[in-house]
PATI-35065 format. One record per residue (C-alpha): x, y, z. Coordinates in steps of 0.02 Angstrom, whole numbers, padded with zeros to 5 digits, always signed. Last residue first. Layout:
<pts>
XYZ
...
</pts>
This chain:
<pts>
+01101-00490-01082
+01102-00348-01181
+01281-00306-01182
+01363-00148-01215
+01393-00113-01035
+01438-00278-00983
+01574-00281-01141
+01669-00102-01069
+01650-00171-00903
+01751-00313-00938
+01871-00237-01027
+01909-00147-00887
+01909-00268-00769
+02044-00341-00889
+02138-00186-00880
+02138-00170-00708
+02203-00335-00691
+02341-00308-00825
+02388-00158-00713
+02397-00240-00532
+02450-00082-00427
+02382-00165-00292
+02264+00007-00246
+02228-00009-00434
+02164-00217-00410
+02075-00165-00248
+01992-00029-00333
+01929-00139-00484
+01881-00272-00355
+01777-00159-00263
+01689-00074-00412
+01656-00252-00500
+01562-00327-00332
+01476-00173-00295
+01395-00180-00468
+01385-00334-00475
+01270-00361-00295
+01165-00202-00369
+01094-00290-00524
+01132-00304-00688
+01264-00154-00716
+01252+00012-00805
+01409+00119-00797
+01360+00295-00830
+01498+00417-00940
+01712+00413-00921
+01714+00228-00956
+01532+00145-01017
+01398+00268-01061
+01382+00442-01134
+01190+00494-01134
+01118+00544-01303
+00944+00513-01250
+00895+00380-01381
+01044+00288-01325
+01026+00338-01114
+00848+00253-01141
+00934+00093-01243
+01071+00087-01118
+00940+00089-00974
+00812-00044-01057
+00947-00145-01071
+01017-00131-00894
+00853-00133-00785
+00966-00134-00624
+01110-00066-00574
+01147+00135-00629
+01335+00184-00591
+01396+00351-00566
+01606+00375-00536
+01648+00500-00432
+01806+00630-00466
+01699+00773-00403
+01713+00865-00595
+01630+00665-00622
+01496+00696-00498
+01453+00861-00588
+01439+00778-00765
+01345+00629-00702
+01206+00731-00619
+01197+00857-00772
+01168+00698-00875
+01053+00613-00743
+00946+00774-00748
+00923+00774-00954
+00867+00586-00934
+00745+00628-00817
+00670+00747-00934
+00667+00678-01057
+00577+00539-00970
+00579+00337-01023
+00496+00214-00904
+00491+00146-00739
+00683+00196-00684
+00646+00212-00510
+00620+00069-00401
+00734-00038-00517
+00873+00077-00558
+00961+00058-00381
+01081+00221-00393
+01258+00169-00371
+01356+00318-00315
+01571+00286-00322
+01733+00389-00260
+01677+00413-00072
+01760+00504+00070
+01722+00471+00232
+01603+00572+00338
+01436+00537+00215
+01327+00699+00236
+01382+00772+00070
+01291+00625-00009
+01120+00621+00057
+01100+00805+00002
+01147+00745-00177
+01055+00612-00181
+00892+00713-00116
+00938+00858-00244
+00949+00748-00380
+00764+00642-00318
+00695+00837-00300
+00717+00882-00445
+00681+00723-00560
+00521+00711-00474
+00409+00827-00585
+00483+00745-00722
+00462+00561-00704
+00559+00439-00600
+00451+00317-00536
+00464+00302-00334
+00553+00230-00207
+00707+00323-00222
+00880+00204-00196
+01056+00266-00162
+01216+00162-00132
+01368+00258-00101
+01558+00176-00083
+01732+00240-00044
+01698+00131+00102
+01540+00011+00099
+01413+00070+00238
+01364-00022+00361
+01191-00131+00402
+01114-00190+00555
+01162-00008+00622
+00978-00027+00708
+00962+00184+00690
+00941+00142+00486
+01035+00078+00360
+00956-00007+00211
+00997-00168+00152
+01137-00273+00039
+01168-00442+00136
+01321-00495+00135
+01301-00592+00310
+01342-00439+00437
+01216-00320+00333
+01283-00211+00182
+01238-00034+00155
+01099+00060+00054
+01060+00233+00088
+00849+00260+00088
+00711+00358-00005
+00546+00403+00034
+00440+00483-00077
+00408+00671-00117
+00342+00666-00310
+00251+00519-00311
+00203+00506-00115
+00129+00703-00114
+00046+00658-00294
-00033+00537-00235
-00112+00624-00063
-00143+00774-00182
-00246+00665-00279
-00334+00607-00141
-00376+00778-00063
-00431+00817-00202
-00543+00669-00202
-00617+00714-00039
-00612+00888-00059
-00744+00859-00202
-00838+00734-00102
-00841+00878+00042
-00921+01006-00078
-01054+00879-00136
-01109+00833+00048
-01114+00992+00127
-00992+01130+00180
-00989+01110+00376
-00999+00905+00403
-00952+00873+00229
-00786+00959+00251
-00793+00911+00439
-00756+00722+00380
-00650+00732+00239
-00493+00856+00352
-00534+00694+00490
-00500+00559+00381
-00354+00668+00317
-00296+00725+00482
-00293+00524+00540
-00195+00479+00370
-00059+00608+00415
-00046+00555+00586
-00044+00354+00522
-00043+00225+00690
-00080+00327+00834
-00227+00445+00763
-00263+00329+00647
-00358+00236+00767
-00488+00394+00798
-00544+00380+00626
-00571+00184+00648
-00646+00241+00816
-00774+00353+00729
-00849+00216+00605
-01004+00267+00555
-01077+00181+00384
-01184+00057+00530
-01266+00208+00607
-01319+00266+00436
-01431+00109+00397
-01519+00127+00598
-01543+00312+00550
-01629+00262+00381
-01737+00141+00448
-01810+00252+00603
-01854+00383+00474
-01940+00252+00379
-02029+00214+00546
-02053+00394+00554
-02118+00413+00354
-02276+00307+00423
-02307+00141+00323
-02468+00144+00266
-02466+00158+00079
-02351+00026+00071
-02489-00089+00085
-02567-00050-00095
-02386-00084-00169
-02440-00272-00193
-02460-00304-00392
-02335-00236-00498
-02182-00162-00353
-02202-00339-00255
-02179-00456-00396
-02051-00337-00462
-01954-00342-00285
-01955-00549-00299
-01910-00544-00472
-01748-00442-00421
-01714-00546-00267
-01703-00717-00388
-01571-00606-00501
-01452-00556-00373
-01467-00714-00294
-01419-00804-00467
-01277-00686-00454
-01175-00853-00358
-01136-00947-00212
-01258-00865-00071
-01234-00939+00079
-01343-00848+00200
-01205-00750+00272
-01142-00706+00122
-01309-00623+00032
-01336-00548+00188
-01163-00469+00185
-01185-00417+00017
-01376-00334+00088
-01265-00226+00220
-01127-00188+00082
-01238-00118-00067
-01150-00101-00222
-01206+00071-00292
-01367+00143-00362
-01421+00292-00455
-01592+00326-00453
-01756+00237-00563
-01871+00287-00710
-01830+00079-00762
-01717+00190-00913
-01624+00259-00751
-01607+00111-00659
-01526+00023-00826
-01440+00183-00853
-01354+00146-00679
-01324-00032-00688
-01238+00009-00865
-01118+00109-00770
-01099-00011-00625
-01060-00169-00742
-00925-00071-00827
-00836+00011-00677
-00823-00199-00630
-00753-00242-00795
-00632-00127-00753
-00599-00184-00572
-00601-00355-00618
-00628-00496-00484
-00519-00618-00392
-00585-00765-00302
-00554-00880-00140
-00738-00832-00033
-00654-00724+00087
-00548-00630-00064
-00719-00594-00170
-00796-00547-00019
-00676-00406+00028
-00646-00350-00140
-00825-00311-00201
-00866-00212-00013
-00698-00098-00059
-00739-00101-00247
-00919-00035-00226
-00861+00112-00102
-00740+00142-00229
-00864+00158-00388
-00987+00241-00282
-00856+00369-00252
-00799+00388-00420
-00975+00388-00504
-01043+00506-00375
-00893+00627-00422
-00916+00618-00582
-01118+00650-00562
-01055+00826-00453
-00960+00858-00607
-01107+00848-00730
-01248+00900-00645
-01241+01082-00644
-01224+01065-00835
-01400+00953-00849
-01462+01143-00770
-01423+01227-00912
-01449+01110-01053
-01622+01066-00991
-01592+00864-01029
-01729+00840-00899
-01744+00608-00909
-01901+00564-00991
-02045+00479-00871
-02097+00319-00919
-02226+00256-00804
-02157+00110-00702
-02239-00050-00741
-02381-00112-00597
-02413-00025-00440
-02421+00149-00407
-02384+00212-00202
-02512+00301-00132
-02457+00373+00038
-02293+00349+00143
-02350+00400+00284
-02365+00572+00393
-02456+00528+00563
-02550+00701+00589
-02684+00606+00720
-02797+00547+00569
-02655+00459+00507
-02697+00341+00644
-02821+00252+00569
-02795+00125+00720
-02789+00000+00616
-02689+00052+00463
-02581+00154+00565
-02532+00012+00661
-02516-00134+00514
-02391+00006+00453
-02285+00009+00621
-02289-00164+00603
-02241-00212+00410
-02115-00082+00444
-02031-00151+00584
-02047-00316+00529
-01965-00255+00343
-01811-00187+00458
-01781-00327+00563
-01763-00456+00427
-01755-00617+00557
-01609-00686+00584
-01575-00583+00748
-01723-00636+00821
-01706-00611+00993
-01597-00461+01007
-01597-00396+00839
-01791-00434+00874
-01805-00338+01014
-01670-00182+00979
-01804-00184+00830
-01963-00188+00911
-01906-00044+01025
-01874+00079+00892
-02005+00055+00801
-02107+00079+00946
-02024+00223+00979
-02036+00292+00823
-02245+00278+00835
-02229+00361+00986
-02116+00517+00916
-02258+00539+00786
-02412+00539+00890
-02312+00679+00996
-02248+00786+00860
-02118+00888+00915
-02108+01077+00900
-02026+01116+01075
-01872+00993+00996
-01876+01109+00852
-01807+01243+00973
-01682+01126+01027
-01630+01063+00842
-01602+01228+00766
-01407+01231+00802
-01403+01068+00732
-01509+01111+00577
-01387+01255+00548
-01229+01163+00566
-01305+01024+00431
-01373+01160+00312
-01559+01167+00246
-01626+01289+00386
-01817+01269+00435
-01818+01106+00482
-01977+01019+00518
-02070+00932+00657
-02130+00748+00690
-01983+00690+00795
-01937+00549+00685
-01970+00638+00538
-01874+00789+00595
-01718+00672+00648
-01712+00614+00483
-01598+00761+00409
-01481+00750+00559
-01457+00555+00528
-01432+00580+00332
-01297+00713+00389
-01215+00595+00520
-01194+00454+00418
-01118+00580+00269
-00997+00627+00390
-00952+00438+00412
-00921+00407+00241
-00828+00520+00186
-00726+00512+00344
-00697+00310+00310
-00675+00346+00120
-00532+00472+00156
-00437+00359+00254
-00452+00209+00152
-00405+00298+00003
-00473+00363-00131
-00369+00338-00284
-00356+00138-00262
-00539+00081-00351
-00469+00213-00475
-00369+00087-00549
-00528+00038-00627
-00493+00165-00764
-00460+00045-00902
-00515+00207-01047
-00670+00129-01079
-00702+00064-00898
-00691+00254-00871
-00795+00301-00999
-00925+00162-00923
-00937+00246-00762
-00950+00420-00811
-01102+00381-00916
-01165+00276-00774
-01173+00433-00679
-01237+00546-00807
-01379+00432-00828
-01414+00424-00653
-01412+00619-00641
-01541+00635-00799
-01665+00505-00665
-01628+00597-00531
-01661+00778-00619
-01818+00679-00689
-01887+00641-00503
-01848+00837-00460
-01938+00888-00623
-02085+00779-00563
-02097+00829-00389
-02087+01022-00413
-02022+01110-00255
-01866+01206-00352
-01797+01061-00439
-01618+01134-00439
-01601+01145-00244
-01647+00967-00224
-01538+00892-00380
-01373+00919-00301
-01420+00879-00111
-01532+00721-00136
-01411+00646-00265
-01272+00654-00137
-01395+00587+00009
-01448+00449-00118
-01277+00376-00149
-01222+00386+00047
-01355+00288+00075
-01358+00156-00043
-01484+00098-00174
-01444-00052-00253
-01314-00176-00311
-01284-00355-00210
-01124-00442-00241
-01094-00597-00190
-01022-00688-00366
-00913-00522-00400
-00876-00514-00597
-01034-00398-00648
-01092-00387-00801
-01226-00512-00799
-01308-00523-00639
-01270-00317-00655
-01384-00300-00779
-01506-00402-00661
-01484-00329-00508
-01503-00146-00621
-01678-00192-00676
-01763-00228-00501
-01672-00127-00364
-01694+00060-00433
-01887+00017-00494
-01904-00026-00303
-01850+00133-00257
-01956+00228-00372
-02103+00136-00287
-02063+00240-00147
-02092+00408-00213
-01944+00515-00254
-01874+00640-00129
-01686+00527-00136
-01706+00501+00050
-01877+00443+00023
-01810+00333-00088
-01690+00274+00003
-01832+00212+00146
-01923+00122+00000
-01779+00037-00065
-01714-00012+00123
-01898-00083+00163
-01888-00209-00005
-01694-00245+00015
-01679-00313+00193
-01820-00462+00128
-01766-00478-00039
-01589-00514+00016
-01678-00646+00130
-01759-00712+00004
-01612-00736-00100
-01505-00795+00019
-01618-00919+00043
-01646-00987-00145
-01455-00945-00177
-01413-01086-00022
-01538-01216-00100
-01480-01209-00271
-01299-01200-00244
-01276-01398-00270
-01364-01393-00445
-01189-01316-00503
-01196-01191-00624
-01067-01168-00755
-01178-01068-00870
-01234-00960-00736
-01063-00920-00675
-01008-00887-00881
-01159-00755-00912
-01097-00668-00761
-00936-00619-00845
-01033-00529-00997
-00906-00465-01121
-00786-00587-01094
-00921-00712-01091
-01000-00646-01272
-00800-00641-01338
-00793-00833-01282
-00977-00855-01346
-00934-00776-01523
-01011-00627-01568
</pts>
C-alpha cells in the first residue's frame, strides 16, 4: 500500500508524521491530565456496565490508540461514556441472568456488534447519519438517560438496594428505601461529596474526581472500614487482560443485534456533535465517514482488549482542549499511562468504596442534563420542544433501549415529515427587481397574468402529490387572472423520478385545458434531457424550460407585451427564440 493510500486509510498516521516539536509540551499536559479524569471515570463506567473495574481500563487503553490512527479529529478523546454503558447495562443485564462472566462476554459480543454496525456504515458512506438525530432528540436522549444512571446510583450512595428494576418503580420505591439507608455508607458520600464542591471550588484544575477517589479509598483503607458494610470495589487483576471469548449463543447474540444498531447510531452522533465542535474552534474540518470508521474498529479493538463499547468522550475532549492539546499524540500518551496503571498498580483500587463511585457517576450525569435547553424550545421550535420532550419520558417510563428506538423513529419521521411536507412559497418581485417571496411585509408583488411557485424540497415520488396539489391550491387563490406558472426547478428538480415526471405531464396537460402556459427555470439541460427520456412534450404547446427565473419572466412579459401590441414579426421572433432556448444546452 502506498503511503498516500496508507494516510488515506489512516488520517492520524499523517498528524504524527507532520509533527511539530512545538506541541510537545502542551500534548505532555493534556495528556496527563486526560489520564487523570479518565482513570476514576473508567472504573466508575465500569461499574455501570456490571463488569469489574479493570475492564474499564482495558476499554480506554487499546481503542485511544486505534482511534490515534483512524480518527480525523486532532482533540478527540474516545472512551467509556455514560449514556453508552447505561444502554449496554440494560440489554445485556436481563440476558445474563446473575452470572458475571456470561454478562462480561454479552458486553464484550455487544461491542463487537457495535463496531460491526459502525464500519458497514462507513462502508456504505453513512456518516450522513451524524445529521439523522437531531439536536432535539439528542438533548432528551440524553438527559433522560442522566436521570436514569442518577436513579440507579442513588442506592449506592445511600447504602440500600432496589428491589424494582424500572425507573418509575425505583422512584416510587425511593422513600421506603430511604428507611433502609446505610449510615457508614451515606457518610462516606458525603465526604465525597464535600471534597469535591471544595476542590471545584478551590482547585478547579485539579482532577477532582481521581482526588475524590484516591481519598475516600485512602479512608477505607485506614480505618478498615469495610468492616462497617462499606461495599468497595474489591480485587481488581493487574497485568494483561485474560482473554475471555465473546457469547456467540445464536439466540441470545439475536437479542443484541438491533439494540447494538442503535448504540452504534447514537454513539456515532453523540461522537460527531463533541467531534464537530472542536474541530470548528480549533480551524479544521473532519470526516464523518472516516470518522464511523475509526469508532467501529475502536469498538472491536475494546472488545478483542475483553473491553465495552466506547464513544467519544466530551468531558475528557474538553480537557484535552483546555490544556492545549494539538494533536492524537494525547490520545496515545493517556493510553500508556492507563496500561501502566491497569499492569502493575490495580492493588489500590481495591479500596475505593462503590459510593464514592456512586458519587462519580451522578456528578458525570449531571453535566449530560440540560433541562433549560429542552425548556428553550419551548418558545423558539414547538415542534422541536415536543420532540425533546416525546425522547425524554420515552426513556424515562419505557427504559433506555425502548426510548433510543423512539428516538430514531422519531427522527426519521422528523425527515420524512420535512421531505415530503415542506414549505413552499409564491414568488413576486421586490421594489428594485428583485425576485422574492411574498409574505405579510408586501415587500414583494405579484407579476400580473403571472405565477411563480417554488417547493423546497427534492421532488421524488412520495412528494409529487402533494407538491401538485400545493401548486394547484396556491393557484386558485390568486384574485387576478393568470396565463403563466413558473416552477423554480432548482430547489426541486434533484434528480430523475418517474414518477415525478408522470405528475408534471398530467400537471401540464390540465393547465393547458386552463389556457396556462407551464414553464420550468432552472437546471435546463438536465430538465430537457429528464422530460427526453420521459416522453414529455417541450417547447410551444408542452413545458418551456428556461435558465433561470429572471429569463423566464423576462421572455413571458415581453412575449405578451409584443401580442397585446399586436406586433406579429415580434412575436414571431420571440418565438423563435424560445423554440432555440429550449433545444439548447447551454
Amino acid at each position: 500500500m502506498s503511503f498516500p493510500r496508507l494516510i488515506a486509510f489512516m488520517p492520524g498516521l499523517e498528524q504524527l508524521a507532520n509533527y511539530q516539536s512545538q506541541w510537545w509540551q502542551d500534548d505532555v499536559r493534556a495528556g496527563l491530565s486526560v489520564a487523570a479524569v479518565a482513570l476514576p471515570v473508567a472504573i466508575a463506567y465500569a461499574q455501570l456496565t456490571g463488569v469489574n473495574a479493570a475492564v474499564g481500563l482495558y476499554s480506554c487503553v487499546l481503542p485511544m490508540l486505534v482511534y490515534a490512527l483512524f480518527g480525523t479529529s486532532r482533540q478527540l478523546i474516545v472512551g467509556p461514556d455514560a449514556a453508552t454503558c447505561a444502554v449496554i447495562a440494560a440489554v445485556v443485564t436481563p440476558l445474563a441472568g446473575g452470572d458475571s462472566l456470561k454478562h462480561w462476554q454479552l458486553v464484550m459480543t455487544m461491542t463487537v456488534m457495535t463496531g460491526f454496525w459502525c464500519l458497514v456504515a462507513s462502508r456504505f458512506r453513512l456518516g450522513v447519519m451524524a445529521d439523522f438525530l437531531s439536536k432535539p432528540i439528542l438533548i432528551g436522549l440524553l438527559n433522560g438517560v442522566a436521570i436514569t444512571i442518577i436513579v440507579g446510583q442513588l442506592s449506592k450512595i445511600f447504602g440500600f438496594s432496589f428491589e424494582k428494576g424500572y425507573l418509575i418503580e425505583r422512584l416510587l420505591n425511593v422513600p421506603g428505601a430511604l428507611t433502609r439507608t446505610h449510615w457508614p455508607t451515606l457518610m462516606i458520600s458525603a465526604v465525597t461529596v464535600l471534597v469535591f464542591v471544595l476542590l471545584k471550588r478551590f482547585r478547579p484544575r485539579w482532577p477532582a474526581s481521581m482526588c475524590v477517589l484516591a481519598l475516600a479509598g485512602l479512608l477505607v483503607w485506614l480505618f478498615n472500614l469495610q468492616q462497617l458494610g462499606i461495599v468497595t470495589v474489591g480485587e481488581v487483576r493487574s497485568g494483561l487482560p485474560s482473554f475471555q471469548a465473546p457469547a456467540f449463543d445464536l439466540g441470545i447474540a439475536r437479542e443484541l443485534v438491533m439494540p447494538a444498531l442503535n448504540l452504534a447510531m447514537v454513539s456515532f452522533v453523540s461522537m460527531m456533535l463533541t467531534a464537530r465542535s472542536f474541530a470548528a474552534k480549533n480551524g479544521y474540518d473532519i470526516d464523518a465517514d472516516k470518522e464511523f470508521r475509526a469508532l467501529g474498529f475502536a469498538n472491536i479493538a475494546s472488545a478483542l482488549s475483553q473491553g465495552f463499547a466506547i464513544s467519544g468522550a466530551d468531558s475528557r475532549t474538553a480537557v484535552n482542549d483546555a490544556n492545549g492539546g494539538k494533536s492524537q499524540l494525547v490520545s496515545v500518551l493517556a493510553a500508556l499511562l492507563i496500561a501502566l496503571v491497569a499492569l502493575f498498580f490495580t492493588a489500590p483500587l481495591a479500596f475505593i468504596p462503590s459510593a464514592a463511585l456512586g458519587v462519580v457517576l451522578v456528578v458525570a450525569s449531571l453535566s449530560l442534563i440540560d433541562i433549560k435547553a429542552v425548556w428553550h424550545l419551548r418558545n423558539r421550535d414547538r415542534s422541536a420542544f415536543l420532540l425533546a420532550l416525546t425522547t425524554l419520558f420515552a426513556v424515562l417510563f419505557i427504559g433506555v433501549i425502548p426510548g433510543i428506538t423512539l428516538a430514531v423513529l422519531l427522527g426519521l419521521f422528523q425527515f420524512l415529515l420535512t421531505v415530503t411536507r415542506p414549505t413552499d412559497q409564491v414568488l413576486g418581485l421586490d421594489a428594485k427587481g428583485v425576485i422574492r417571496s411574498m409574505d405579510d411585509t408586501d415587500k414583494a408583488k405579484s407579476i400580473p397574468g403571472v405565477f411563480i411557485y417554488r417547493f423546497n424540497s427534492p421532488l421524488t415520488y412520495f412528494n409529487a402529490t402533494y407538491f401538485k396539489r400545493r401548486l394547484l391550491e396556491r393557484f386558485v387563490r390568486e384574485s387576478e387572472p393568470v396565463d403563466c406558472i413558473i416552477i423554480d426547478a432548482v430547489p426541486s428538480f434533484t434528480h430523475l423520478d418517474l414518477s415525478v415526471m408522470a405528475m408534471l405531464g398530467d400537471l401540464q396537460q390540465l393547465l393547458k385545458k386552463r389556457g396556462v402556459r407551464l414553464v420550468m427555470a432552472g437546471r435546463k439541460r438536465q430538465l430537457l434531457s429528464w422530460f427526453e427520456q420521459a416522453g414529455l412534450p417541450t417547447g410551444e404547446g408542452g413545458i418551456l424550460v428556461r435558465p433561470d427565473l429572471y429569463l423566464a419572466l423576462k421572455m413571458n412579459q415581453a412575449y405578451k407585451q409584443a401580442l397585446a401590441e399586436g406586433q406579429a414579426p415580434l412575436v414571431q421572433k420571440i418565438k423563435e427564440d424560445e423554440l432555440a432556448l429550449t433545444h439548447s444546452h447551454l
